[in-house]
C-alpha positions as CSV (number, residue, x, y, z in Angstrom):
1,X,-116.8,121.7,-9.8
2,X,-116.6,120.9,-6.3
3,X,-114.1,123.3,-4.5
4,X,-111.2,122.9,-2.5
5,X,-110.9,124.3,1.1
6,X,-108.6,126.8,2.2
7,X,-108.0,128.7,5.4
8,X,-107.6,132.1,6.0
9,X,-107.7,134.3,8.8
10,X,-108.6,132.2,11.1
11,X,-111.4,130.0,8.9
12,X,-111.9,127.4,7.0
13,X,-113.6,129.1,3.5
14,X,-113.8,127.6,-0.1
15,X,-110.6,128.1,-2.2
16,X,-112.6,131.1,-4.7
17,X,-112.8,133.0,-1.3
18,X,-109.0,132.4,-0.2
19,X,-108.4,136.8,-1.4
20,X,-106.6,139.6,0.2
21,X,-106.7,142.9,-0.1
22,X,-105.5,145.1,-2.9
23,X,-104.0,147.3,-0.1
24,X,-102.7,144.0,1.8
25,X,-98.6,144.8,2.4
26,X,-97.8,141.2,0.6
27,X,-99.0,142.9,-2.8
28,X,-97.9,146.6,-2.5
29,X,-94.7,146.0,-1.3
30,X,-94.3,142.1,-1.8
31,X,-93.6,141.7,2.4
32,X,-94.5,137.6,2.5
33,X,-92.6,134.7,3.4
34,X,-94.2,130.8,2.5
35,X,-93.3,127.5,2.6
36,X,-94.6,124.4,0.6
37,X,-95.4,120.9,2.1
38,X,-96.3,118.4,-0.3
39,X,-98.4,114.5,1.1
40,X,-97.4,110.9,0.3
41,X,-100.6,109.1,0.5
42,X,-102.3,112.0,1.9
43,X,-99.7,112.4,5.2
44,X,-97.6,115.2,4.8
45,X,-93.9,115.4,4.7
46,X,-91.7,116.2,7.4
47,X,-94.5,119.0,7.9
48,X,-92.8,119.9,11.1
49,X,-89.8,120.7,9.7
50,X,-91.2,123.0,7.0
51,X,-93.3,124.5,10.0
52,X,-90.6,125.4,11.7
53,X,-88.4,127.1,8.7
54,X,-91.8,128.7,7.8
55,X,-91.5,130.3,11.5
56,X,-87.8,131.1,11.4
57,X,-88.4,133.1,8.1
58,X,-91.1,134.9,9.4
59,X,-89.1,136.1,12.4
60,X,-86.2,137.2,9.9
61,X,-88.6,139.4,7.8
62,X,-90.3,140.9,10.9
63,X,-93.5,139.3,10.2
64,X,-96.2,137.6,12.5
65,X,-97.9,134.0,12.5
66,X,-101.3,134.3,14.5
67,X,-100.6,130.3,15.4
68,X,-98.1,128.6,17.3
69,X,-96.4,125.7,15.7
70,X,-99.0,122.9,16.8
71,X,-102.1,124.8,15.7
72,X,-100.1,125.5,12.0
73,X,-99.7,121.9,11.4
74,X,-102.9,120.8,13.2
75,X,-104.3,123.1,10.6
76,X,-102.7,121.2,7.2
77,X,-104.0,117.8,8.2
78,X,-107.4,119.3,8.4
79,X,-107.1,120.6,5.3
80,X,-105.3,117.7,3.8
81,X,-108.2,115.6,5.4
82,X,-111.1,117.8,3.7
83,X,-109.3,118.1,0.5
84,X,-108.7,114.4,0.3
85,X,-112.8,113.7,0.3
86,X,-112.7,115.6,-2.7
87,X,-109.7,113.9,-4.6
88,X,-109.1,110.9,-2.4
89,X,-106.9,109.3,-5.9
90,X,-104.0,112.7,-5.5
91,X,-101.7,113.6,-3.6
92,X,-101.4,116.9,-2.6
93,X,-99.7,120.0,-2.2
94,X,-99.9,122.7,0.3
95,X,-98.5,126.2,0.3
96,X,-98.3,128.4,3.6
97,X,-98.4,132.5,3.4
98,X,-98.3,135.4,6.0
99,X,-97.9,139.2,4.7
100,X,-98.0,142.3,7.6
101,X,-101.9,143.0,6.9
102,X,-103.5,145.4,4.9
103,X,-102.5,149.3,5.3
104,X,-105.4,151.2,4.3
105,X,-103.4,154.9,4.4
106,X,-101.0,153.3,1.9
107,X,-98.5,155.6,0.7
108,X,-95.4,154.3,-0.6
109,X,-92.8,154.9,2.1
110,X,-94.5,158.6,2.4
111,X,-96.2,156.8,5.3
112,X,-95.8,154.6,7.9
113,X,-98.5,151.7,8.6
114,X,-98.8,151.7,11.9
115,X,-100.1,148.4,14.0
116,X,-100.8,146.0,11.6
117,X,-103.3,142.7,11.8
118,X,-101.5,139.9,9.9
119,X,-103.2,137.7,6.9
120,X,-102.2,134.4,7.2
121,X,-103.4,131.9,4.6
122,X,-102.9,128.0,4.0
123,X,-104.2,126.5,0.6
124,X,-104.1,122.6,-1.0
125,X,-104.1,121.8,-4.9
126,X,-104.1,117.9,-6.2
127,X,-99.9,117.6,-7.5
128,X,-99.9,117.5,-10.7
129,X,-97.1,114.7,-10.9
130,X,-97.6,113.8,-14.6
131,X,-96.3,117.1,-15.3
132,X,-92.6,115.9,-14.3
133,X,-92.9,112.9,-16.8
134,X,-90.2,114.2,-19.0
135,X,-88.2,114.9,-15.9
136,X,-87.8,111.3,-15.0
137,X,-87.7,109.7,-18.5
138,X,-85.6,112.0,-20.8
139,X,-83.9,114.4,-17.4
140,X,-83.9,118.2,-16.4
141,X,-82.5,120.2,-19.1
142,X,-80.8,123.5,-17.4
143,X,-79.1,126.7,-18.2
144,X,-77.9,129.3,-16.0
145,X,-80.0,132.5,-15.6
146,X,-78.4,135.8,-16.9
147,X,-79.2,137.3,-13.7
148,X,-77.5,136.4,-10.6
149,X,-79.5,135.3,-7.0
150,X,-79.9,137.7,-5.0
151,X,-77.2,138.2,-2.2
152,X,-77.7,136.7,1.3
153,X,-76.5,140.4,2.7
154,X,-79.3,141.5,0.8
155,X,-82.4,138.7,1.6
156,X,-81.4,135.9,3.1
157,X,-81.9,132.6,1.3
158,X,-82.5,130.6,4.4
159,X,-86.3,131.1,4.2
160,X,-88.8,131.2,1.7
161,X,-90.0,134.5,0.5
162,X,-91.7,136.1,-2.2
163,X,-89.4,138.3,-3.7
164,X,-88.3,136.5,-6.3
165,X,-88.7,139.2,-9.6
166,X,-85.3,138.2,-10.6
167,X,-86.0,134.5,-10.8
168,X,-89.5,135.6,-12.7
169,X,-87.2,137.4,-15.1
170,X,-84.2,135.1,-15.1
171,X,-86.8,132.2,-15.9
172,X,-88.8,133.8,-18.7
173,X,-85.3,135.2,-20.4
174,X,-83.9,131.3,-20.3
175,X,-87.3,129.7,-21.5
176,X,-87.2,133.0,-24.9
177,X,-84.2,129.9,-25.9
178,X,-86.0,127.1,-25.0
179,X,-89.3,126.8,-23.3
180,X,-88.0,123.5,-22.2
181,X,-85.2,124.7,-20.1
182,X,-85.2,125.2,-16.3
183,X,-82.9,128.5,-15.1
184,X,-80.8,127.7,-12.6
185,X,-79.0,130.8,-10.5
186,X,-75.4,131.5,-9.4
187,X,-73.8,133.7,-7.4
188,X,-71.7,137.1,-7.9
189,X,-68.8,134.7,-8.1
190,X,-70.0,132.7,-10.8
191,X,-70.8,129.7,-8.1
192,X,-74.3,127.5,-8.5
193,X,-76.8,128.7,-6.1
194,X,-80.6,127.3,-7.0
195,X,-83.2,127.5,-9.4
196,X,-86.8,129.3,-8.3
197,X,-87.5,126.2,-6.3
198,X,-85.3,123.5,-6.1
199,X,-81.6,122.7,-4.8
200,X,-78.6,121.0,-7.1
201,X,-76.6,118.6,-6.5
202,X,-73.9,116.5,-8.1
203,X,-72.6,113.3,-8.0
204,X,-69.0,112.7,-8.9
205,X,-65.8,110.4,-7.7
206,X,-68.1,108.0,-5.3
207,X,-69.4,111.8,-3.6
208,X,-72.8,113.9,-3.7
209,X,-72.0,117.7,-4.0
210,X,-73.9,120.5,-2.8
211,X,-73.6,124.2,-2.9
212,X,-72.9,125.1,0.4
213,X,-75.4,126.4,2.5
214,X,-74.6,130.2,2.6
215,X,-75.7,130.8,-0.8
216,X,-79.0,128.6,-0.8
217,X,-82.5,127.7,0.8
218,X,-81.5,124.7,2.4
219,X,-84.4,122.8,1.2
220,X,-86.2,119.8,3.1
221,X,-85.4,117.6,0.4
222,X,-82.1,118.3,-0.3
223,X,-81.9,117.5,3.8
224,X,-83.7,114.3,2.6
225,X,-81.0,113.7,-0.2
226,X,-78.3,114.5,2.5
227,X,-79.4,112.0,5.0
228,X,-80.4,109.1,2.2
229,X,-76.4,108.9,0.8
230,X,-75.3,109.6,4.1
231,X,-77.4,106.0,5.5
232,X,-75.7,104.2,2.2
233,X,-72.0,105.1,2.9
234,X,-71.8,108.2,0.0
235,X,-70.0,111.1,1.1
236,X,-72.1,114.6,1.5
237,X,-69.7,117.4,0.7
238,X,-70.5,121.1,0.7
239,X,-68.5,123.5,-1.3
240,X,-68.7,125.5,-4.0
241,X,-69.7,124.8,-7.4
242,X,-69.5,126.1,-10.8
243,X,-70.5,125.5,-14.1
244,X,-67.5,123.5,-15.0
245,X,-68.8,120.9,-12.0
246,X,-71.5,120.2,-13.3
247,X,-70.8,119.8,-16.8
248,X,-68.0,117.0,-15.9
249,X,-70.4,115.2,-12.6
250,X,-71.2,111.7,-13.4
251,X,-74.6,112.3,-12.9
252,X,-76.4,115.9,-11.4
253,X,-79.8,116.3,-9.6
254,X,-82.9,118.3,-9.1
255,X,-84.2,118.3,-5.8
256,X,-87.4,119.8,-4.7
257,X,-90.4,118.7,-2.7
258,X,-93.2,118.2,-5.4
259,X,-91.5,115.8,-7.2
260,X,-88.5,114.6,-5.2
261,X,-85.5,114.4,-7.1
262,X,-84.6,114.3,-11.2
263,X,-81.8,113.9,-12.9
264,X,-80.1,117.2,-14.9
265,X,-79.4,115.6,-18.6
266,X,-78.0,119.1,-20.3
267,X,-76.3,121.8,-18.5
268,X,-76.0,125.1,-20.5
269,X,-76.5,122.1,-23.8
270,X,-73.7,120.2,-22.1
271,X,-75.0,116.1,-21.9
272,X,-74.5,115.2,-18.0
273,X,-72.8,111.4,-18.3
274,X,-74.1,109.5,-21.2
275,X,-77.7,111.7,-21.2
276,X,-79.7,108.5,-20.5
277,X,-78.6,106.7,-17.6
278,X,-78.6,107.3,-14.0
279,X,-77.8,105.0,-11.6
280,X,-77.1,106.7,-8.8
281,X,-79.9,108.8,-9.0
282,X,-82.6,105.8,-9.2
283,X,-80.9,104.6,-6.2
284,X,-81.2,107.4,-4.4
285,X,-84.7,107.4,-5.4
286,X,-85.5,104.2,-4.5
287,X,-84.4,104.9,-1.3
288,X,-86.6,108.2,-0.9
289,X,-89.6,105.7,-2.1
290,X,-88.7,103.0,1.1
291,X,-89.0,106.0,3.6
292,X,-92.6,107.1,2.1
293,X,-94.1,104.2,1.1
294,X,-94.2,104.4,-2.6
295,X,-92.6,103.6,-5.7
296,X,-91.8,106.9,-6.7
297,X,-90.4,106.5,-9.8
298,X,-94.1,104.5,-10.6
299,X,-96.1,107.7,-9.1
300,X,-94.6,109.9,-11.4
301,X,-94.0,107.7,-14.9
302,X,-97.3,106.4,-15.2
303,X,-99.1,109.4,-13.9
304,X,-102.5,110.7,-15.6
305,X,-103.3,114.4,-15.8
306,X,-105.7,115.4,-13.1
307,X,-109.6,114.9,-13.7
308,X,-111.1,117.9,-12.0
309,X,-114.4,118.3,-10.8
């Protein structure tokens, strides 16, 4: 099989050497913040943008990129660039990671670390778009998570991190029902936050609705969503939203960055609209497709599972 390439540390290495440290801070104490980027024919989207939250969230958590901005993103083209040689027919995605760096006196909170070299790591995999099939054709099907999202006071939702146990429970608890069924998080107030990696939206009396922003990673795509009705005359309201919104929206939505936008058909087993039709959503859609040359709805329907090699 040829291998992808990844980058860590400061070099370009083959994907099976992409490892940290058992004593690296990211795994003994989960200290990491990411970011995902994903390509349309093999440019990457708005990579500035998810550079710069990736930055912001670092900061926030007390953690150190080794790069500046330029050299991060000069960094994913080369490795969408390589990776493409090997699977010039995919598109791709890209994750970003820094932890503290590896504490070899670990020792709980017994000790501290003292200075601290970060590990910063970038790595590509081919999407795996046919995988959302069902998404597009038949909708999302949803339920909310028994487990509320975490509270900004406690990590802030503004940038992606890694401390997400609640979301890895919350998700497995909802798929014990239904393996089909995608958790979706709300707040201490009973209000719609997120699921483990998308944003929510509705669409109801001529208006798309968001949760607002205090209570949710505002997400690249849901920006995208935001400036896409905004450019065809559709209101963009935030406020909060529970599940009594969503069950009664004409139509609700999934966005995230793999796979752009989908539209929810059951909420906690309640049919969104009619359950088959979406208007609004292939509009919206379309619209996406226009701005990254490419028939979205096409890439993912009649996409084949990935031949690797």
């Amino acid at each position: 099989m040829s291998e992808l390439i990844a980058y860590l540390n400061g070099e370009y290495v083959p994907v099976s050497q992409c490892k940290i440290s058992v004593m690296d801070i990211g795994i003994t104490n989960g200290a990491s913040v990411t970011d995902f980027v994903r390509t349309f024919n093999h440019k990457a989207f708005r990579l500035e943008e998810h550079v710069d939250r990736f930055f912001k969230a670092a900061k926030n958590a007390y953690l150190t990129i080794p790069h500046t901005q330029e050299e991060v993103c000069e960094i994913s083209n080369q490795l969408f660039e390589r990776n493409a040689e090997i699977y010039p027919e995919c598109e791709f995605g890209m994750c970003f990671y820094v932890t503290p760096g590896v504490n070899w006196t670990y020792a709980g909170s017994a000790m501290k670390a003292g200075p601290l070299e970060p590990t910063y790591a970038q790595h590509v995999f081919p999407l795996p778009l046919n995988a959302w099939k069902k998404y597009y054709t038949e909708g999302v099907h949803m339920a909310t998570a028994p487990i509320p999202h975490l509270p900004a006071q406690m990590v802030s939702p503004k940038g992606k991190n890694r401390n997400r146990l609640h979301m890895w429970v919350g998700d497995h608890i909802v798929a014990s029902m239904d393996p089909d069924i995608y958790a979706v998080y709300m707040d201490q107030f009973g209000n719609i936050c997120e699921t483990g990696g998308s944003n929510i939206v509705i669409y109801r009396d001529g208006a798309v609705v968001s949760p607002r922003a205090r209570n949710i990673l505002w997400g690249i795509s849901l920006q995208t969503v935001k400036e896409i009705v905004t450019e065809m005359g559709i209101p963009f309201i935030e406020e909060d939203i529970m599940i009594y919104d969503v069950v009664n929206a004409d139509e609700a939505w999934v966005t995230t960055s793999p796979y752009c936008l989908a539209p929810i058909s059951r909420f906690n087993g309640q049919i969104i609209g009619d359950g088959k039709n979406y208007p609004m959503f292939r509009k919206v859609l379309e619209a996406w497709g226009k701005r990254v040359g490419k028939d979205l709805w096409k890439e993912i329907t009649e996409a084949e599972p990935i031949q690797y090699r």
